[in-house]
N, C-alpha and C positions, 0 to 999 in steps of 0.2 A: 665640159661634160663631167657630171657625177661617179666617182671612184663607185666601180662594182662594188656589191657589199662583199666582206668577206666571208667565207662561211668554213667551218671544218670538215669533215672527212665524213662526217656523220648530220652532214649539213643544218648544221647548228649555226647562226648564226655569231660572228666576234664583232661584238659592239668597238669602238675605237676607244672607248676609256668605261670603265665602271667606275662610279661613284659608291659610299656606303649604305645610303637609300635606292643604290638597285638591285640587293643582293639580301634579301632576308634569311637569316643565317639560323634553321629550323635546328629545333631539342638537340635531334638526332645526328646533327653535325656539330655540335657542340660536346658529344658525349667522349670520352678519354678513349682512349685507345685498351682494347682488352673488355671494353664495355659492350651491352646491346645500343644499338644494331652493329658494331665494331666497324663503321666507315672509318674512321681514323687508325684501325690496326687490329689484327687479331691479338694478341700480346700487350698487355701493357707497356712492358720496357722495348719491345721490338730489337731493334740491332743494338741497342745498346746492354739487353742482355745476350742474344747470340746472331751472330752475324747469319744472312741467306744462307743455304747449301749453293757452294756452288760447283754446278754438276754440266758437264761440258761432253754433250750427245756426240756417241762416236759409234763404228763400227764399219766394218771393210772386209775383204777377201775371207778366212779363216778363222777358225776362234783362234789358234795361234797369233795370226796378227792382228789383231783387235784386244786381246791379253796385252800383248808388247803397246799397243796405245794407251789402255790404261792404268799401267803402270808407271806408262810416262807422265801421263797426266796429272796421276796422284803424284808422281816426285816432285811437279810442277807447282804442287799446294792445293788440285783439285779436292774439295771436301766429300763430291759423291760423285759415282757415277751413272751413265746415261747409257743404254745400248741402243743401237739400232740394228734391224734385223734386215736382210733383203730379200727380196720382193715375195722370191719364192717359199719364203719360209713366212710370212704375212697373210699369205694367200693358201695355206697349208701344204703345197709340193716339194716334196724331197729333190735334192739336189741332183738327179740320176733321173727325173721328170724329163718328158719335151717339155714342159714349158716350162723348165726351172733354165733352159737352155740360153746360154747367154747372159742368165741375169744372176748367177749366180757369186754371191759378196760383193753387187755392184752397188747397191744403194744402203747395204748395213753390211751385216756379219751372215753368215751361211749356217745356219743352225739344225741339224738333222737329228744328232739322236742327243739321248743324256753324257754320250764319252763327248763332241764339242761342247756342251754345256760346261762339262768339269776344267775343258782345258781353257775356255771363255774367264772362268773366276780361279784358276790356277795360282796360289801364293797369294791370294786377295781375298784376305778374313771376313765373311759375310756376317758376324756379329759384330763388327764394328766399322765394314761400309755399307752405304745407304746407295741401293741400287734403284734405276726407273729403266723401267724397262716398255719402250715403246713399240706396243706389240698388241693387236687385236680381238680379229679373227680368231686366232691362237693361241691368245691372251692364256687360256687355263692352260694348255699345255706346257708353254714356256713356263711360266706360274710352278707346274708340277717339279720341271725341269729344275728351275731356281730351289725348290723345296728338300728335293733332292742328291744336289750338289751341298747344301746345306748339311745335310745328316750323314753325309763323307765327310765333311770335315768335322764333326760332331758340333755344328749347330743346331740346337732345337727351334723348331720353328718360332716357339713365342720370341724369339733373340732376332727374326731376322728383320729387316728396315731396310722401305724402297715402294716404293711404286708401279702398280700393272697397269697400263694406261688403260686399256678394258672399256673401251667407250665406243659401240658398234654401230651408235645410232648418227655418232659425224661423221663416218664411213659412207654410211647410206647417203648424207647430208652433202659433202663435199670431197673425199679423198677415195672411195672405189675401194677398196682392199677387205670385204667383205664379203663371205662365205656362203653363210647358212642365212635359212630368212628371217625375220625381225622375230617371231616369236622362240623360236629355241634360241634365235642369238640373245635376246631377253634372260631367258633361261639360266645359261652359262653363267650372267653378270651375276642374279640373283644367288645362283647357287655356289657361288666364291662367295660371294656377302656372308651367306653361312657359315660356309667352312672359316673361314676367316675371323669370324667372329667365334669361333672355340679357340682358332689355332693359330692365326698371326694379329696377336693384339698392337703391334708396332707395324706393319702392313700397312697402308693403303691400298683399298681393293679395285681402285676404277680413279682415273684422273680424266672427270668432265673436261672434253677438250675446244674451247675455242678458237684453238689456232692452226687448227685446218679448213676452221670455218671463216676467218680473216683473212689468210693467205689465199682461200678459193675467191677473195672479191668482196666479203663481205664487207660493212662500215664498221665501227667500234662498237656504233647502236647496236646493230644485228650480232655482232658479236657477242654483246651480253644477252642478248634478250633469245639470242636460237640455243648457247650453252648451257643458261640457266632454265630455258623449254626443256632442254636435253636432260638436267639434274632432274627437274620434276618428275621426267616418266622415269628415269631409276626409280625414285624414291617411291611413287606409286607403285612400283612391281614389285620393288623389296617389299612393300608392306600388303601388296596380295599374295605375298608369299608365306605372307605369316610372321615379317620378322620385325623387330621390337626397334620405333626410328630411333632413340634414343642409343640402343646397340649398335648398329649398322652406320647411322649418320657421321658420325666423328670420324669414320675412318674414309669418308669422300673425299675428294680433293679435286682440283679441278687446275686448266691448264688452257691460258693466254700469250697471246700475241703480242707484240708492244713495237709501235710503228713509229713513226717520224715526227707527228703532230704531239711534243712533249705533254703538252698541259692537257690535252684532248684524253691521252691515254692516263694520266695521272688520274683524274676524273672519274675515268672508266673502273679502273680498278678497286678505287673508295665506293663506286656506287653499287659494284657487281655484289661487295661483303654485306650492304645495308639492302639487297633488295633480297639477296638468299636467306639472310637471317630472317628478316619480316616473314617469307613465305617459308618459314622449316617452323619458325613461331604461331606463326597466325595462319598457316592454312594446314599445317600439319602436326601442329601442337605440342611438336617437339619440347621438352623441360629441359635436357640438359644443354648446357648454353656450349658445351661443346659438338655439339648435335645440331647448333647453329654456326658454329663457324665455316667460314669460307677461305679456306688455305691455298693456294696458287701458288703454281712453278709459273715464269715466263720465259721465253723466248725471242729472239729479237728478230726482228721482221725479215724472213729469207726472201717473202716477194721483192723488198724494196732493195734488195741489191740486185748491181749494176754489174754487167760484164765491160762498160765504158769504163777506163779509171777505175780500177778495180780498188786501188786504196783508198777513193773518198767512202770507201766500204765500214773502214776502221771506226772513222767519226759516225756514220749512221748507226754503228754500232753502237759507240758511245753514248750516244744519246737516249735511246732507245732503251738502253740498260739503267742510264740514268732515273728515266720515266717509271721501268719498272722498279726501283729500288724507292722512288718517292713514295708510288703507290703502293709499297709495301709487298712486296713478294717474299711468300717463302724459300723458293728456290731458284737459280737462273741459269739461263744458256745463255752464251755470247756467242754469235756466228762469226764464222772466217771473216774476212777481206775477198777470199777466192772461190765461195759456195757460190758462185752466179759461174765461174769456170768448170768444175768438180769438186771431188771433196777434200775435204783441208790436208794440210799436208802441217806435220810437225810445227814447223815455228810458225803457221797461219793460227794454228789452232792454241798454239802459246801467247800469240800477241790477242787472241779473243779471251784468253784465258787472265791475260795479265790488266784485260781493258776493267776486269770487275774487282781485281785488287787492286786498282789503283783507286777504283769506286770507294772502296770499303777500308782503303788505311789513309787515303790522301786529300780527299773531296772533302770531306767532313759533313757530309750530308746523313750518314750515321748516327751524329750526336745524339740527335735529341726526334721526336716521334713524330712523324705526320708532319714534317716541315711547312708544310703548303697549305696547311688548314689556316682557315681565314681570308685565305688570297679572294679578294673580290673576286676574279677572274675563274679562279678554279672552283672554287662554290659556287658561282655561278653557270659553270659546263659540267658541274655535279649536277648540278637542278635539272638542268636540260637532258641532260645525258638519262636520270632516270627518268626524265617523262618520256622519250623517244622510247627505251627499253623498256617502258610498261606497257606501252600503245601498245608495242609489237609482240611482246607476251600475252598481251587480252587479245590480239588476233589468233597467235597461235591454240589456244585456250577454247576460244569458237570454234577455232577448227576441229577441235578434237584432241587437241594435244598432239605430244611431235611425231610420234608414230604416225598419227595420221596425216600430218604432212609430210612426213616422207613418202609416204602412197600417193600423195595427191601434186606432189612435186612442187609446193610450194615453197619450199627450203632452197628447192636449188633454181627456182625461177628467180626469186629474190636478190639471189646471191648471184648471178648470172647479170641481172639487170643493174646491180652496185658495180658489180668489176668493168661493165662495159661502158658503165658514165666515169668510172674513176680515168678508166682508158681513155677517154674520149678528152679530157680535161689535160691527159701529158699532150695529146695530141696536137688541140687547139694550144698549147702553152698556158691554159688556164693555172696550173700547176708546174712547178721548176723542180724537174731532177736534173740537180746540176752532174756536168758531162753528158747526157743523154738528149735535153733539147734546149739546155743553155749551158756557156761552158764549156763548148767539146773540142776545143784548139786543145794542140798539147796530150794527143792521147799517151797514158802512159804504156809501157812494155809490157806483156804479158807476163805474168809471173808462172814460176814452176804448177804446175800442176800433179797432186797426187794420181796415177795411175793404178790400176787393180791389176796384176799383171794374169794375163788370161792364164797361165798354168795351173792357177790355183784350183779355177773351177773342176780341170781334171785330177790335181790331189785331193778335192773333198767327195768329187765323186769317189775315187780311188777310196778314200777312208773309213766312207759309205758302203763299199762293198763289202769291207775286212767287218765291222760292225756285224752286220748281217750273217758274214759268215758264220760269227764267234758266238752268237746269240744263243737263246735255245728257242726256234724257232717252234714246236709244239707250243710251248711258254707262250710266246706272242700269240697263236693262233688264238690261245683260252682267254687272252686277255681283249683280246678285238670283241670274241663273242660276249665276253661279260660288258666291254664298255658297250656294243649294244645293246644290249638288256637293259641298262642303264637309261641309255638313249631314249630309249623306248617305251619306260616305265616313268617313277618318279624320284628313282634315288639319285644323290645329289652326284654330280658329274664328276666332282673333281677327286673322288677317291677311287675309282675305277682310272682314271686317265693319271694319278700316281703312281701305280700300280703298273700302269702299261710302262710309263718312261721306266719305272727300274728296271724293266727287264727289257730295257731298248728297243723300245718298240719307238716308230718314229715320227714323226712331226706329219710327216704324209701321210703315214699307215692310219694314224686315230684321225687325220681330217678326213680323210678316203672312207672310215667307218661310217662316221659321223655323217659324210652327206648319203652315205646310203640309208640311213634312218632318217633325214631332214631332209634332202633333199640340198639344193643351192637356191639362190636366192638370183634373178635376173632382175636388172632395171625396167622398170614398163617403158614404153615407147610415150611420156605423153605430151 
């Protein structure tokens, strides 16, 4: 009987050997790295002039204890950091909410007013670390918050450097933590692009993110082709907003997944820089060639860890970071070993931590640029990789663009109907996660698990209430009414919602404003 064919992840087909006459090796993958379309690198010199950030996403209980991690982390050689916020601070509810109830510092850090802020970057120079802040919904407030904290310590804002992930439309897409409905959440992105563009020229103002959209089920294909859907309607609203692409462009960035299938996603990431440059050149006519660059953090794949064997965790790690370093990333996360148990615990998050300095001083995959250019094999899953990613962009494109798939639930039928044949494939054993359905003799011991210890949620409520006490509460009432007025007119948001954090006004109170003039946004039934 004839061996099944084999196909990748994004059901490309893997021939059993490539010859040099199966692979014609186009202009545009020939071109040097720091070149248009830049598939080989945005940077000419790449790591061999400055090595990735590498920035290792954390956040838990308190801004107190989430401080104490990443000061570990930077002692550890962390180059930037990552926050994560939890749920209810995502979602705009103050931690004194019923529904902040329970979830409070479980899944990130507990952020309420600008005093957690301060104590969050407490002895951690914001002119000279590079923070990403994975935050949405709430994006401008945190944004205000970080702006803030900044001008206590006397940084001015052109000095500060970091990341507002700011991307509302893979919310809608795949991850839920979405507020307001697609036109004022449009709004918000647009109206940072602004401000940002007088006031943090070393900022990134939005990280197009596809690795909520891979982790939901997607393929590598749909990964590129729904995140780079996603950069378009930015770039279309910034520019009916009046703002100039060559201003705004440079400061995009955007934020990938990087999975098991190494060569598949090395692929991926050469072809995601060559198909955004062609479309910021040629359909948007952008000049300045950094107005075409496609800059990417990644992350390494948190669906593909196992709660079986919790340490074949380490090597999926490995590998994964590997792919992402070929493929050139600017910045990277390594996951625990024990994010399929909770969340990391010190030396989980040290041995993730150490998996990318071993990448970067021992591997020697650093040396020299784009190592894997010419490989028959990978030029060959670049070719395919962007025809499956254009298909699926010229669908999106009919439909209307991504907005309008989002309304029409194409995004997440798509992606629904990928995760449930990838499932189907562990299932049948078409696919081998070793310990899980080949493998699984020898389970190993559970290892510690990080805990959030529940007292904290009633010290941040407790913290929360002295806050409010000490305030000047008139203050905050003038500032609610101005930031609706704001709301509600057309001045730009994010200088009203500064205003409000200095005078402590809170993460709840401006989202609580905010959907009184916008309303919320529900999922349609469809």
């Amino acid at each position: 009987m004839p061996e099944k064919p084999k196909k990748t992840t994004s059901n490309i087909d893997i021939p059993v050997a490539l010859r040099p006459g199966d692979v014609k090796l186009k202009p545009e993958m020939l071109a040097m790295a720091g070149e248009y379309p830049f598939t080989r690198g945005v940077y000419p010199d790449m790591y061999r002039g400055r090595l990735w950030t590498m920035r290792q996403y954390a956040g838990f209980g308190t801004a107190a204890e989430t401080n104490k991690r990443f000061k570990y982390l930077l002692e550890q050689g962390q180059t930037g950091l990552s926050a994560a916020f939890d749920l209810a601070t995502q979602i705009g509810y103050d931690s004194d909410h019923l529904m902040a109830k329970g979830e409070v510092g479980r899944t990130g850090v507990a952020i309420d007013s600008l005093e957690d802020m301060a104590v969050l970057f407490e002895d951690i120079p914001l002119d000279k670390v590079s923070t990403s802040m994975t935050i949405n919904s709430t994006a401008v407030i945190l944004l205000a918050m970080y702006i803030a904290v900044g001008k206590r310590q006397g940084v001015p804002t052109e000095k500060l450097m970091g990341t507002v992930q700011n991307d509302i439309l893979k919310e809608f897409i795949a991850r839920g933590t979405y507020i307001f409905p697609p036109g004022p959440s449009m709004r918000i992105i647009t109206d940072i692009f602004r401000y940002a563009g007088k006031h943090l020229p070393r900022y990134n103002t939005i990280s197009i993110s596809g690795y909520h959209i891979r982790e939901a089920g997607a393929t590598a294909a749909q990964e590129v082709a729904f995140t780079l859907s996603n950069g378009v309607a930015y770039v279309r609203a910034a520019l009916d907003a009046g703002l100039d692409i060559n201003e705004f462009a440079p400061r995009l960035s955007f934020f990938f997944a990087s999975h098991n299938n190494l060569f598949e996603e090395v692929a991926k990431f050469r072809v995601a820089r060559k198909i955004w440059a062609k479309i910021m050149k040629e359909r948007f006519n952008a000049s300045d060639p950094k107005a075409m660059l496609l800059r990417f953090h990644t992350q390494t794949g948190g669906s593909t860890l196992t709660a079986q064997q919790p340490e074949n965790n380490i090597v999926r790690t490995a590998m994964q970071a590997l792919a992402a370093v070929l493929g050139g990333t600017q910045s990277l996360h390594t996951n625990a070993y024990d994010e399929a148990l909770g969340l990391p615990t010190e030396k989980s998050a040290e041995i993730a931590l150490r998996t990318q300095q071993l990448l970067a001083y021992e591997s020697g995959v650093t040396d020299t640029v784009d190592p894997l250019a010419g490989s028959y094999y990978v030029e060959y899953l670049s070719d395919e990789m962007e025809n499956r990613a254009g298909e699926i962009m010229k669908t999106v494109d009919g439909m209307g663009g991504a907005v309008a798939c989002v309304d029409s639930g194409y995004f997440r039928d798509e992606i629904a109907r990928s995760a449930y044949a990838y499932q189907q494939m562990i299932e049948r054993e078409e696919m081998t996660v070793v310990g899980v359905n080949k493998f699984t003799g020898n389970e190993a011991e559970i290892p510690e698990i990080l805990k959030v210890d529940p007292k904290l949620e009633a010290q941040q409520v407790s913290r929360l209430a002295e806050v409010k006490k000490k305030r000047d509460n008139d203050r905050v009432g003038e500032c609610l009414e101005r930031l609706k007025d704001a709301a509600g007119g057309n001045e730009n948001i994010v200088y009203p919602v500064i205003e409000a954090v200095e005078n402590y006004v809170t993460v709840g109170e401006i989202s609580d404003a905010l959907r009184k003039v916008w309303g919320e946004y529900h999922e349609k039934n469809l």
